[in-house]
Backbone as JSON, one array per atom type, in Angstrom:
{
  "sequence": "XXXXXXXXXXXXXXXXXXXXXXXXXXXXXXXXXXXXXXXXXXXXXXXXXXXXXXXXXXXXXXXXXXXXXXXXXXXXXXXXXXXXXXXXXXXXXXXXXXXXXXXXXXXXXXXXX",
  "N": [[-19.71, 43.85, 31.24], [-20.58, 45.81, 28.8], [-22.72, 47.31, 28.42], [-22.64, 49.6, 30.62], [-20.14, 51.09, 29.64], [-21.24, 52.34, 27.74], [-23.31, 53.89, 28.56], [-21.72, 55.81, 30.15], [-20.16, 56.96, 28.22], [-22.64, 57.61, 26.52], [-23.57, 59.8, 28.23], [-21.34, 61.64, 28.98], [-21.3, 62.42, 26.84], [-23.86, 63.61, 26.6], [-24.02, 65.6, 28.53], [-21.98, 67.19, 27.76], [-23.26, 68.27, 25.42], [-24.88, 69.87, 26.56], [-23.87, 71.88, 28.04], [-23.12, 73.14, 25.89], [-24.86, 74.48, 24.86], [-25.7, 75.88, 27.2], [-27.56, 74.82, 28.27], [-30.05, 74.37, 31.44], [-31.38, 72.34, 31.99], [-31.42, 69.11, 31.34], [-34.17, 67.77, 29.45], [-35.0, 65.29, 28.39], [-34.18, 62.76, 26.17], [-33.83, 60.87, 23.04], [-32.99, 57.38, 22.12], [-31.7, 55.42, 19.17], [-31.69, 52.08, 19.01], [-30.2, 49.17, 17.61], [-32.26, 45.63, 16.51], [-29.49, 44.17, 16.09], [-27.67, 45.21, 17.68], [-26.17, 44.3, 19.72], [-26.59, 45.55, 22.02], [-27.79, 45.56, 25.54], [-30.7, 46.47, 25.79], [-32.47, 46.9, 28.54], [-30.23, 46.45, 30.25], [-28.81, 48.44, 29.8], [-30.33, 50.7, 30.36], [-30.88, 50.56, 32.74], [-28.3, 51.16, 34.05], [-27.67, 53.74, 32.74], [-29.02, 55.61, 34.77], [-27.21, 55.35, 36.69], [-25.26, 55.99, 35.7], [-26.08, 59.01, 34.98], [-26.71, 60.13, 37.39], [-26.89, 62.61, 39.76], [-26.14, 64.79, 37.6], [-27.04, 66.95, 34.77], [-28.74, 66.05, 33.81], [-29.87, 63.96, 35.26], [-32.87, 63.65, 36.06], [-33.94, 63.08, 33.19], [-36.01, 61.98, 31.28], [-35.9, 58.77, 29.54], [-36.22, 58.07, 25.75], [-36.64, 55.27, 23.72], [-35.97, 53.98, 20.7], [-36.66, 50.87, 18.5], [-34.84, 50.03, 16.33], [-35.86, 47.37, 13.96], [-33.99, 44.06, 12.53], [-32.82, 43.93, 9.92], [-32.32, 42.12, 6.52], [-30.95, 40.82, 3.5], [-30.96, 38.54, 0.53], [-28.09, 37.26, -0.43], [-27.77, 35.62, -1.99], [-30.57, 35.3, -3.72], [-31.99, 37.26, -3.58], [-34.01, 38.24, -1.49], [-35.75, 39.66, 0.53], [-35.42, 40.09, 4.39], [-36.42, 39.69, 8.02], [-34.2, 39.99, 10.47], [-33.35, 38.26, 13.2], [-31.12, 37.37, 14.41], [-27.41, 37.92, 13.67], [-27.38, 34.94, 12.2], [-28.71, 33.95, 10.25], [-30.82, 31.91, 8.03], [-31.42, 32.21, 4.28], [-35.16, 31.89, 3.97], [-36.88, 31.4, 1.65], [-34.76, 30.72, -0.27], [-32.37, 28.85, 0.84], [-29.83, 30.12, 1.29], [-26.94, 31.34, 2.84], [-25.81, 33.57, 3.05], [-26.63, 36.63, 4.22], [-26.92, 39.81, 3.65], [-26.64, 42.44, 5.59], [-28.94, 45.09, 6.45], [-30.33, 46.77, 8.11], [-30.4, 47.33, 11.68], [-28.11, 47.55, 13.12], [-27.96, 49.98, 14.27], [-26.8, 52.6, 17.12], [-27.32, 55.14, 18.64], [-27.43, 58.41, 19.66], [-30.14, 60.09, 19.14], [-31.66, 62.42, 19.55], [-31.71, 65.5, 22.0], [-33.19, 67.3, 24.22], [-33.45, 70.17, 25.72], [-33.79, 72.38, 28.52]],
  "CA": [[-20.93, 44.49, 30.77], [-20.24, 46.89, 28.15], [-23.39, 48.82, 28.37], [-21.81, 50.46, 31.32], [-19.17, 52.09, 29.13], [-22.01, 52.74, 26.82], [-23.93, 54.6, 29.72], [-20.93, 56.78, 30.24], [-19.79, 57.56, 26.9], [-23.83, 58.7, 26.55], [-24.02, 60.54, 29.97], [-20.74, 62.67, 28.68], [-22.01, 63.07, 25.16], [-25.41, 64.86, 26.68], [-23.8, 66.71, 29.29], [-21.57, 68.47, 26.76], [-24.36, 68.76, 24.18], [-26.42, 70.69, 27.44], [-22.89, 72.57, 28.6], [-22.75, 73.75, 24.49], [-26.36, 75.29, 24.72], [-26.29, 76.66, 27.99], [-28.84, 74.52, 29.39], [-30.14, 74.55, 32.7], [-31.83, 70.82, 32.41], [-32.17, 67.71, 30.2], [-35.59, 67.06, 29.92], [-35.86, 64.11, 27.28], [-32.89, 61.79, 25.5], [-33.89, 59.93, 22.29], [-31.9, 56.78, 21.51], [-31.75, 54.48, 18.42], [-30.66, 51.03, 19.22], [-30.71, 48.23, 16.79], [-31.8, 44.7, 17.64], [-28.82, 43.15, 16.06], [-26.07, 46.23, 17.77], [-25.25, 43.84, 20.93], [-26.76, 46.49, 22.92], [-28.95, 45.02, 25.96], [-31.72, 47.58, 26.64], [-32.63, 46.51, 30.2], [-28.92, 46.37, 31.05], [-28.12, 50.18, 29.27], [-31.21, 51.47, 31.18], [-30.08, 50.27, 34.62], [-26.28, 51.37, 33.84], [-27.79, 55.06, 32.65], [-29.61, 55.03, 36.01], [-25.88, 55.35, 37.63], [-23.88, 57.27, 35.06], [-26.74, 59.8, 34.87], [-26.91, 60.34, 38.44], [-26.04, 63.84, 40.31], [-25.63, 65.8, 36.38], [-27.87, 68.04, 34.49], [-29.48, 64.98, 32.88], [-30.27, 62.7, 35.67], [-33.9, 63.23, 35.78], [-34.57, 63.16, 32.18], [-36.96, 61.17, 30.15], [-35.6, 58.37, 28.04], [-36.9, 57.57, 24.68], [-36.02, 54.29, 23.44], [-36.68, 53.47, 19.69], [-35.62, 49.94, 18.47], [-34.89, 49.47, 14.97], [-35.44, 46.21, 13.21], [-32.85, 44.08, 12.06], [-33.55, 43.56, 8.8], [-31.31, 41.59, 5.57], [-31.13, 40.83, 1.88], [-30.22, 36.97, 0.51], [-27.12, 37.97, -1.19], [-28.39, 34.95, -3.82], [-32.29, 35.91, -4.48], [-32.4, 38.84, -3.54], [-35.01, 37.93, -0.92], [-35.85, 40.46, 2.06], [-36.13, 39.7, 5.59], [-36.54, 40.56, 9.55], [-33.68, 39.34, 11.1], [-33.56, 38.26, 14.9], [-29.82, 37.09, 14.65], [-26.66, 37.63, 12.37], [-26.92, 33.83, 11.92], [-29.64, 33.67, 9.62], [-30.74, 31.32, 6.34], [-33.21, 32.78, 3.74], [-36.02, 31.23, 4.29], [-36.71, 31.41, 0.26], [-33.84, 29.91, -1.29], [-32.21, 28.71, 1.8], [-28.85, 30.39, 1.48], [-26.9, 31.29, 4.53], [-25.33, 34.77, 3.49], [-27.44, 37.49, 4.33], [-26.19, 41.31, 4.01], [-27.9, 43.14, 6.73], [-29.48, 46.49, 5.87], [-30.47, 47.95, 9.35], [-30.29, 46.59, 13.3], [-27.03, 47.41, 14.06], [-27.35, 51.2, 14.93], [-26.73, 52.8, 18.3], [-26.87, 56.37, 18.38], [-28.15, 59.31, 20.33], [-30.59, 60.53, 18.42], [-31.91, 63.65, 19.82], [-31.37, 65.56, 22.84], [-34.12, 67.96, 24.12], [-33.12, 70.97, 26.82], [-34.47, 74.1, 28.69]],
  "C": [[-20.53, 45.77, 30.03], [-21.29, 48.28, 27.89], [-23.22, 49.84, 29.42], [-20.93, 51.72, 30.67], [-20.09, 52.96, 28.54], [-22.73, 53.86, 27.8], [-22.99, 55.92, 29.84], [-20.59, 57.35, 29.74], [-21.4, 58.58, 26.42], [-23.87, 59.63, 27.73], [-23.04, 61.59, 29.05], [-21.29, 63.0, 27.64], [-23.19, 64.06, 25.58], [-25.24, 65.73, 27.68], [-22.97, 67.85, 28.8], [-22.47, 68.93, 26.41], [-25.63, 70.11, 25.82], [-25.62, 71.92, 27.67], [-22.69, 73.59, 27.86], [-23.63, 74.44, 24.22], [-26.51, 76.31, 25.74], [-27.14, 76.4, 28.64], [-28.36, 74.28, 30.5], [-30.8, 72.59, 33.41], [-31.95, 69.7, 30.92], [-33.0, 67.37, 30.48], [-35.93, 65.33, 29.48], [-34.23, 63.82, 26.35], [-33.87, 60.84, 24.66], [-32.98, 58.92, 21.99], [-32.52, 55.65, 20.49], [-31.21, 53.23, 18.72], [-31.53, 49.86, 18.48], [-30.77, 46.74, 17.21], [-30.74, 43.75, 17.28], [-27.05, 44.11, 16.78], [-25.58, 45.31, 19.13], [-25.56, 44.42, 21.7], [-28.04, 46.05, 23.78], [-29.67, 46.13, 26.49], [-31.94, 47.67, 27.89], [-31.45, 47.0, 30.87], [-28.63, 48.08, 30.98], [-28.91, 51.07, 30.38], [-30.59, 51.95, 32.56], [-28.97, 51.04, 34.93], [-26.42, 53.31, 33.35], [-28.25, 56.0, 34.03], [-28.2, 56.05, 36.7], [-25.19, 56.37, 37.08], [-24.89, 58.7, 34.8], [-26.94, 60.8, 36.25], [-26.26, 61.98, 38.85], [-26.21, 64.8, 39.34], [-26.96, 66.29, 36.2], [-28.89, 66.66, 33.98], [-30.54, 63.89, 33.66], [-31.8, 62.6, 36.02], [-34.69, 63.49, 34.0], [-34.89, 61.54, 31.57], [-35.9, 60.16, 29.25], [-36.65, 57.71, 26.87], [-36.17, 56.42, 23.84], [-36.66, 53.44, 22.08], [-35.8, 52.25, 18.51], [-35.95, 49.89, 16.72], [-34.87, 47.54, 14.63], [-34.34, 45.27, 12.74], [-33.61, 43.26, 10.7], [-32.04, 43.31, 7.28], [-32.0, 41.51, 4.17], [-30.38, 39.71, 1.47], [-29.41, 38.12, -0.49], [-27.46, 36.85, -2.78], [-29.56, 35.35, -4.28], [-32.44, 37.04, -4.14], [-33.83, 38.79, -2.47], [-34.71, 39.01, 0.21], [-36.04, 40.18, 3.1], [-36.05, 40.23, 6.49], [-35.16, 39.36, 9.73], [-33.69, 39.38, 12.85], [-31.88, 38.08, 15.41], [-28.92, 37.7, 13.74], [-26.62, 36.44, 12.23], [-28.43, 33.1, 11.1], [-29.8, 32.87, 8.37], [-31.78, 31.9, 6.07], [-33.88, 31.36, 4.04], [-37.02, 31.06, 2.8], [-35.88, 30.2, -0.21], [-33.38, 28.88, 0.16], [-30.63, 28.7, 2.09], [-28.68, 31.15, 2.57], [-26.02, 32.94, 4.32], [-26.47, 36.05, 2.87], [-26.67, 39.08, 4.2], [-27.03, 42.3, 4.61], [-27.68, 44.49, 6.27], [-29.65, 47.25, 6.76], [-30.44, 46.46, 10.19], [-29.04, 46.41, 14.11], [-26.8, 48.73, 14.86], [-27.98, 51.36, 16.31], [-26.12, 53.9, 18.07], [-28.15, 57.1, 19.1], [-28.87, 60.09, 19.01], [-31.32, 61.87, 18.04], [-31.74, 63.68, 21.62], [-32.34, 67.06, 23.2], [-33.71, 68.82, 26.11], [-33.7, 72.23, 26.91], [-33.38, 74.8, 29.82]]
}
């Protein structure tokens, strides 16, 4: 389960970012996660849960905002939502897509008093 690591690698990232201010609490954690980054929400939650525990952070708020995954037929030029990387346009019905957003995973803000 890699959102474990992911859990931990965020937990240190916002306990610096609180350590670098001087805060006293993390109230609120924004995160971006895209739905084609591999990243299972449910699982990250659970797994923040643990690595959050005890620190300046562990009762703070998360905010969880999912980007789209969204492509471009590399032949028509057609736009779409994607749900997979294993997509055909649904236009022409070519099979390479060049994805535009749904892969990011990134702390996006970090909100302390």
């Amino acid at each position: 389960m890699h959102e474990m690591s992911l859990a931990c690698e965020l937990s240190d990232l916002i306990e610096n970012t609180a350590r670098q201010h001087n805060a006293k609490q993390v109230t609120e954690f924004t995160l971006e996660i895209g739905q084609l980054s591999g990243v299972e929400t449910e699982s990250l939650l659970f797994c923040l849960e643990s690595a959050l525990s005890g620190g300046i952070a562990a009762r703070a708020a998360v905010k969880i905002i999912e980007k789209t995954g969204r492509g471009t037929c590399v032949q028509c030029h057609h736009r779409l939502n994607l749900q997979d990387y294993y997509t055909i346009c649904p236009k022409c019905g070519h099979y390479e897509i060049q994805i535009t957003s749904g892969r990011e995973f990134k702390l996006q803000s970090v909100e302390l008093i």
